[in-house]
C-alpha positions as CSV (number, residue, x, y, z in Angstrom):
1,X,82.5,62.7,119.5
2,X,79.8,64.6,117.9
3,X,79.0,63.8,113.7
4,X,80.2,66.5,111.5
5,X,78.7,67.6,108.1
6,X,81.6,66.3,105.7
7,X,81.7,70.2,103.9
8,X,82.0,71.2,107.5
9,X,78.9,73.2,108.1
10,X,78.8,72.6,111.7
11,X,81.7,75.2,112.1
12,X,80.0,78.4,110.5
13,X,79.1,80.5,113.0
14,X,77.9,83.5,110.8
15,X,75.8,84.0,108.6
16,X,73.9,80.9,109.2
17,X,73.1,78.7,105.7
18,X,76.7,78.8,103.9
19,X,79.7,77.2,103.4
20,X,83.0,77.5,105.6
21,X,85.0,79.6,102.8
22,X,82.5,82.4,102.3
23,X,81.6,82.4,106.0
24,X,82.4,85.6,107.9
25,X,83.3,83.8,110.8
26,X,83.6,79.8,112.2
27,X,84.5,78.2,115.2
28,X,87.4,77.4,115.7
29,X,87.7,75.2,119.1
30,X,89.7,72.5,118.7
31,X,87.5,69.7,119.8
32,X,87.1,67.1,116.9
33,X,83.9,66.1,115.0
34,X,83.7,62.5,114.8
35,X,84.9,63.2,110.8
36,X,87.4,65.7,111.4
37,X,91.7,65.5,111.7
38,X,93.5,68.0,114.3
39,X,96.5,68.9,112.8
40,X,99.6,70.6,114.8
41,X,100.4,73.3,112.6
42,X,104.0,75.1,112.3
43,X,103.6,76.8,109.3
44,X,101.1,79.2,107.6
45,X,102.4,79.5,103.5
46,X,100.2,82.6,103.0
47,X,99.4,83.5,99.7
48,X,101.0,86.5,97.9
49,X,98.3,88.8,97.4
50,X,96.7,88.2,101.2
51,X,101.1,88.7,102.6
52,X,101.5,91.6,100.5
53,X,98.4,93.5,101.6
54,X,99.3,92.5,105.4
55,X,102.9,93.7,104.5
56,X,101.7,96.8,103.3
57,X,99.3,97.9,105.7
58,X,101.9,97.5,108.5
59,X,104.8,98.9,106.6
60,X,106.7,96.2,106.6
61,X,107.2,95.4,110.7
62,X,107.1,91.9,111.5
63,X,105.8,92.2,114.7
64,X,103.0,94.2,113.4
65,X,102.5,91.9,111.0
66,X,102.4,89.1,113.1
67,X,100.0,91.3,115.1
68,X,97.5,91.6,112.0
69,X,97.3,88.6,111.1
70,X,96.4,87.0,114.5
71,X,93.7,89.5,114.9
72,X,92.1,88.3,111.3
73,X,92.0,84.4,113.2
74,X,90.5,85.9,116.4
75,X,88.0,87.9,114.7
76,X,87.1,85.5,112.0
77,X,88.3,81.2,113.2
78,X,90.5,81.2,110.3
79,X,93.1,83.0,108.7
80,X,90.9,84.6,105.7
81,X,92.0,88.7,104.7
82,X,89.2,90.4,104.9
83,X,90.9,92.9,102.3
84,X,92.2,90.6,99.7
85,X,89.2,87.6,100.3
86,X,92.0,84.6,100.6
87,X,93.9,82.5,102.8
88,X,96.9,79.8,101.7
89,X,97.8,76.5,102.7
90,X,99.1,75.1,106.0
91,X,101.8,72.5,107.1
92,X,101.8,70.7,110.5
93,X,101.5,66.8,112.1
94,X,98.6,65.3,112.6
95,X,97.8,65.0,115.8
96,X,94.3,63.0,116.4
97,X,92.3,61.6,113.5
98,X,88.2,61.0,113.9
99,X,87.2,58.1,113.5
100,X,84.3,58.8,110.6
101,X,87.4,60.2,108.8
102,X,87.4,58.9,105.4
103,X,91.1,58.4,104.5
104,X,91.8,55.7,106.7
105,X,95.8,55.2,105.1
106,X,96.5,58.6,107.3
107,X,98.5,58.4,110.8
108,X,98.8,60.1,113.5
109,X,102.4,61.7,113.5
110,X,102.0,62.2,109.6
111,X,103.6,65.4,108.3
112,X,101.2,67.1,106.2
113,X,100.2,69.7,103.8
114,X,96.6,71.0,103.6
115,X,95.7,71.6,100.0
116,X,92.2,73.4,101.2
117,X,92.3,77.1,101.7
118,X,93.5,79.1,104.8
119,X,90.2,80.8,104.2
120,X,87.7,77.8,105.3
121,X,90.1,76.5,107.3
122,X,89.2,76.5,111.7
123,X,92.2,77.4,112.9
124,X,93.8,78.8,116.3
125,X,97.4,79.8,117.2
126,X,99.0,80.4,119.7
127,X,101.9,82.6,118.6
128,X,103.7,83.6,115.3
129,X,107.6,82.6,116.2
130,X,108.9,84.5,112.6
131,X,108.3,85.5,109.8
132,X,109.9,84.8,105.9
133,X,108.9,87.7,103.6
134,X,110.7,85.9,100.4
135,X,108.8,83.0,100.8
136,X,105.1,84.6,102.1
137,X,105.4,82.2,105.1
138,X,104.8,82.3,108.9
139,X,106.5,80.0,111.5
140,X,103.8,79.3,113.8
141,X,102.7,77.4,117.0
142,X,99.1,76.1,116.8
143,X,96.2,73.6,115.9
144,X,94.3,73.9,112.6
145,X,90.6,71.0,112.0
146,X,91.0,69.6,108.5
147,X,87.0,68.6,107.4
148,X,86.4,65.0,105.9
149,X,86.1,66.9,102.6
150,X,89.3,68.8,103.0
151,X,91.9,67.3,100.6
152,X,96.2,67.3,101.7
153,X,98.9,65.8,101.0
154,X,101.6,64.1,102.8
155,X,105.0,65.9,102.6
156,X,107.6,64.3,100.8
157,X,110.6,63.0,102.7
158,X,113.1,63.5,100.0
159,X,112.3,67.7,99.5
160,X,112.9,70.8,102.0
161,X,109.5,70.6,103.6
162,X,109.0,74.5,103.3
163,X,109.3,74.1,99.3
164,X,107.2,71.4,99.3
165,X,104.5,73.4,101.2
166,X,105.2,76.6,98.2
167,X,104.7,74.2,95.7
168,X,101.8,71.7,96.8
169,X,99.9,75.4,97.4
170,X,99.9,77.0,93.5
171,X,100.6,73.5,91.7
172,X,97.3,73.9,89.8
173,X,97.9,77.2,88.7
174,X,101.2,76.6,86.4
175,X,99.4,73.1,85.2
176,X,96.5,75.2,83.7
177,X,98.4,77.7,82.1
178,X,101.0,74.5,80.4
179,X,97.4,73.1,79.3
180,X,96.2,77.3,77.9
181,X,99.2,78.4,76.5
182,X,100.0,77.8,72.9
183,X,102.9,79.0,70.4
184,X,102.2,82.5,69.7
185,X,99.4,83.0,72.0
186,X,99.9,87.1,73.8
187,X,99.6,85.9,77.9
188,X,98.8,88.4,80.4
189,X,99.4,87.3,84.4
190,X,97.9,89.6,87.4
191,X,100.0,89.0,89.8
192,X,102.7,87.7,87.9
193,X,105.1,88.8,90.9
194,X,103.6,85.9,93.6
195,X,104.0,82.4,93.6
196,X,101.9,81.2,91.7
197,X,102.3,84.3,89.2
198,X,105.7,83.5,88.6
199,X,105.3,79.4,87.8
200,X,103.0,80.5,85.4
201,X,104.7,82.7,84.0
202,X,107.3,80.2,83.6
203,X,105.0,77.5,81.7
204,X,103.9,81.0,79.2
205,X,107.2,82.1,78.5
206,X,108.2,77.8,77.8
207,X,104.9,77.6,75.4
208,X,104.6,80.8,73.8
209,X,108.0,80.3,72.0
210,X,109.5,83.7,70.1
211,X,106.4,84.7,68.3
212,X,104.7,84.9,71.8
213,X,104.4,87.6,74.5
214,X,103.9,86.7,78.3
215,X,102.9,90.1,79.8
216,X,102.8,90.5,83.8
217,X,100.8,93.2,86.1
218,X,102.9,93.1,89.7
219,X,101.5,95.3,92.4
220,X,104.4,95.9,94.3
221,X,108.3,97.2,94.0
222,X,109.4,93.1,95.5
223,X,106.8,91.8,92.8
224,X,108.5,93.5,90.2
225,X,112.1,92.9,91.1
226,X,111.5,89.3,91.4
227,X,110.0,88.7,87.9
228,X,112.7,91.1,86.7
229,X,115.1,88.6,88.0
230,X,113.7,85.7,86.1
231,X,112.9,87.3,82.4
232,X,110.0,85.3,81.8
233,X,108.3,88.2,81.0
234,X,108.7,90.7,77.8
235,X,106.9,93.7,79.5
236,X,106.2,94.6,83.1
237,X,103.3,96.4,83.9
238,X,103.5,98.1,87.6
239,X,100.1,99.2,89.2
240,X,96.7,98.0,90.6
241,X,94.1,94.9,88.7
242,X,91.3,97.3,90.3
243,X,92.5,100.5,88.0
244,X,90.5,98.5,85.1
245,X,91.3,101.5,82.1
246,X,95.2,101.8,83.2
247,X,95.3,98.0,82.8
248,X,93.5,98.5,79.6
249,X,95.4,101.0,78.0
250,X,99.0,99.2,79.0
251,X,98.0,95.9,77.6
252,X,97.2,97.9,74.3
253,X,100.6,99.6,74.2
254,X,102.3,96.1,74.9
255,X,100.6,94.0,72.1
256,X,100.1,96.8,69.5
């Protein structure tokens, strides 16, 4: 096996001199580095802004959708939206561990979760079997190269492994806003309609107490209905983060 650079610099293909994430594209073959796991992925838990864009752009059709989003791999050796700039997480088995790998407690046959981004991640499928547009995810056949710097987790056997996946992927996100939000604190949330939008919308609405305000820009009409459904947030402002002055002038109207 050939040595790998831990950050995975031996995969960017272009431009020459950067990092995996902000590479435009990387190889994705799926022969190991001597410091690299393969994993055998079945499922892609895309994030909400990168699904919704795809879901949008091909008007809802799951084939299409399946379509775009296998195009974004081939072009790019990971799955990494041009159009919104991220990725998600991935779950799958590991199926061949180098040996220059530093976590030497993993096994092969493990059932993981990749806690690195979709959008450094080399990755290669070979078809898209369905897809859940609740949950943002995509049931997948496929190989995906976790770097020795790339950090995972292995999947709980006492949780459905597709909520675990959710979860594991925006569990920072609610934990910072629990740690930001205090009693009467005025909390505004772009993208309070995704995943990770709604968990921390949760924690706001739980620390801001009565004299608070959680306030939540959703893009789309499912955005919206699903933060509807949970009433964690006291207004709901519909529209897009890059109309800077509409933003502006709703969050005036909402906090007086």
């Amino acid at each position: 096996m050939k040595p790998g650079n831990k950050f995975g610099t031996h995969r960017v293909i272009e431009p020459k001199g950067v990092l995996p994430q902000p590479a435009w594209r990387i190889d994705n073959t799926m022969e190991i580095y001597d410091n690299e796991i393969l994993i055998a992925v079945d499922m892609l838990n895309i994030d909400a802004a990168s699904f919704t864009q795809i879901e949008e752009a091909e008007g809802g059709d799951v084939t299409k959708m399946a379509r775009h989003s296998l195009s974004i791999i081939a072009e790019r050796g990971k799955h990494h939206n041009p159009d919104t700039g991220s990725g998600g997480v991935l779950r799958g088995t590991v199926e061949q561990i180098g040996p220059e790998f530093p976590d030497k407690n993993l096994k092969v046959g493990d059932r993981i979760s990749t806690l690195v981004s979709l959008s450094l991640t080399p990755l290669l499928l070979s078809e898209i079997r369905a897809i859940d547009k609740e949950t943002c995810q995509m049931h997948v056949s496929g190989h995906a190269i976790l770097f020795a710097s790339g950090i995972y987790a292995v999947l709980p056997e006492d949780m459905d492994e597709a909520l675990a996946i959710a979860v594991l992927d925006v569990a920072g996100a609610p934990a910072q806003a629990a740690k930001l939000c205090r009693p009467g604190d005025n909390v505004f949330i772009v993208g309070a309609g995704g995943k990770s939008g709604l968990l921390c919308a949760y924690e706001a609405r739980k620390r801001v107490g009565i004299t608070g305000k959680v306030i939540g820009l959703v893009h789309g009409d499912a955005g919206k209905r699903r933060l509807e459904r949970t009433g964690f947030a006291d207004v709901i402002i519909q529209g897009s983060a890059t109309d800077q002055l509409f933003v502006y002038e709703q969050i005036l109207a909402a906090t007086g």
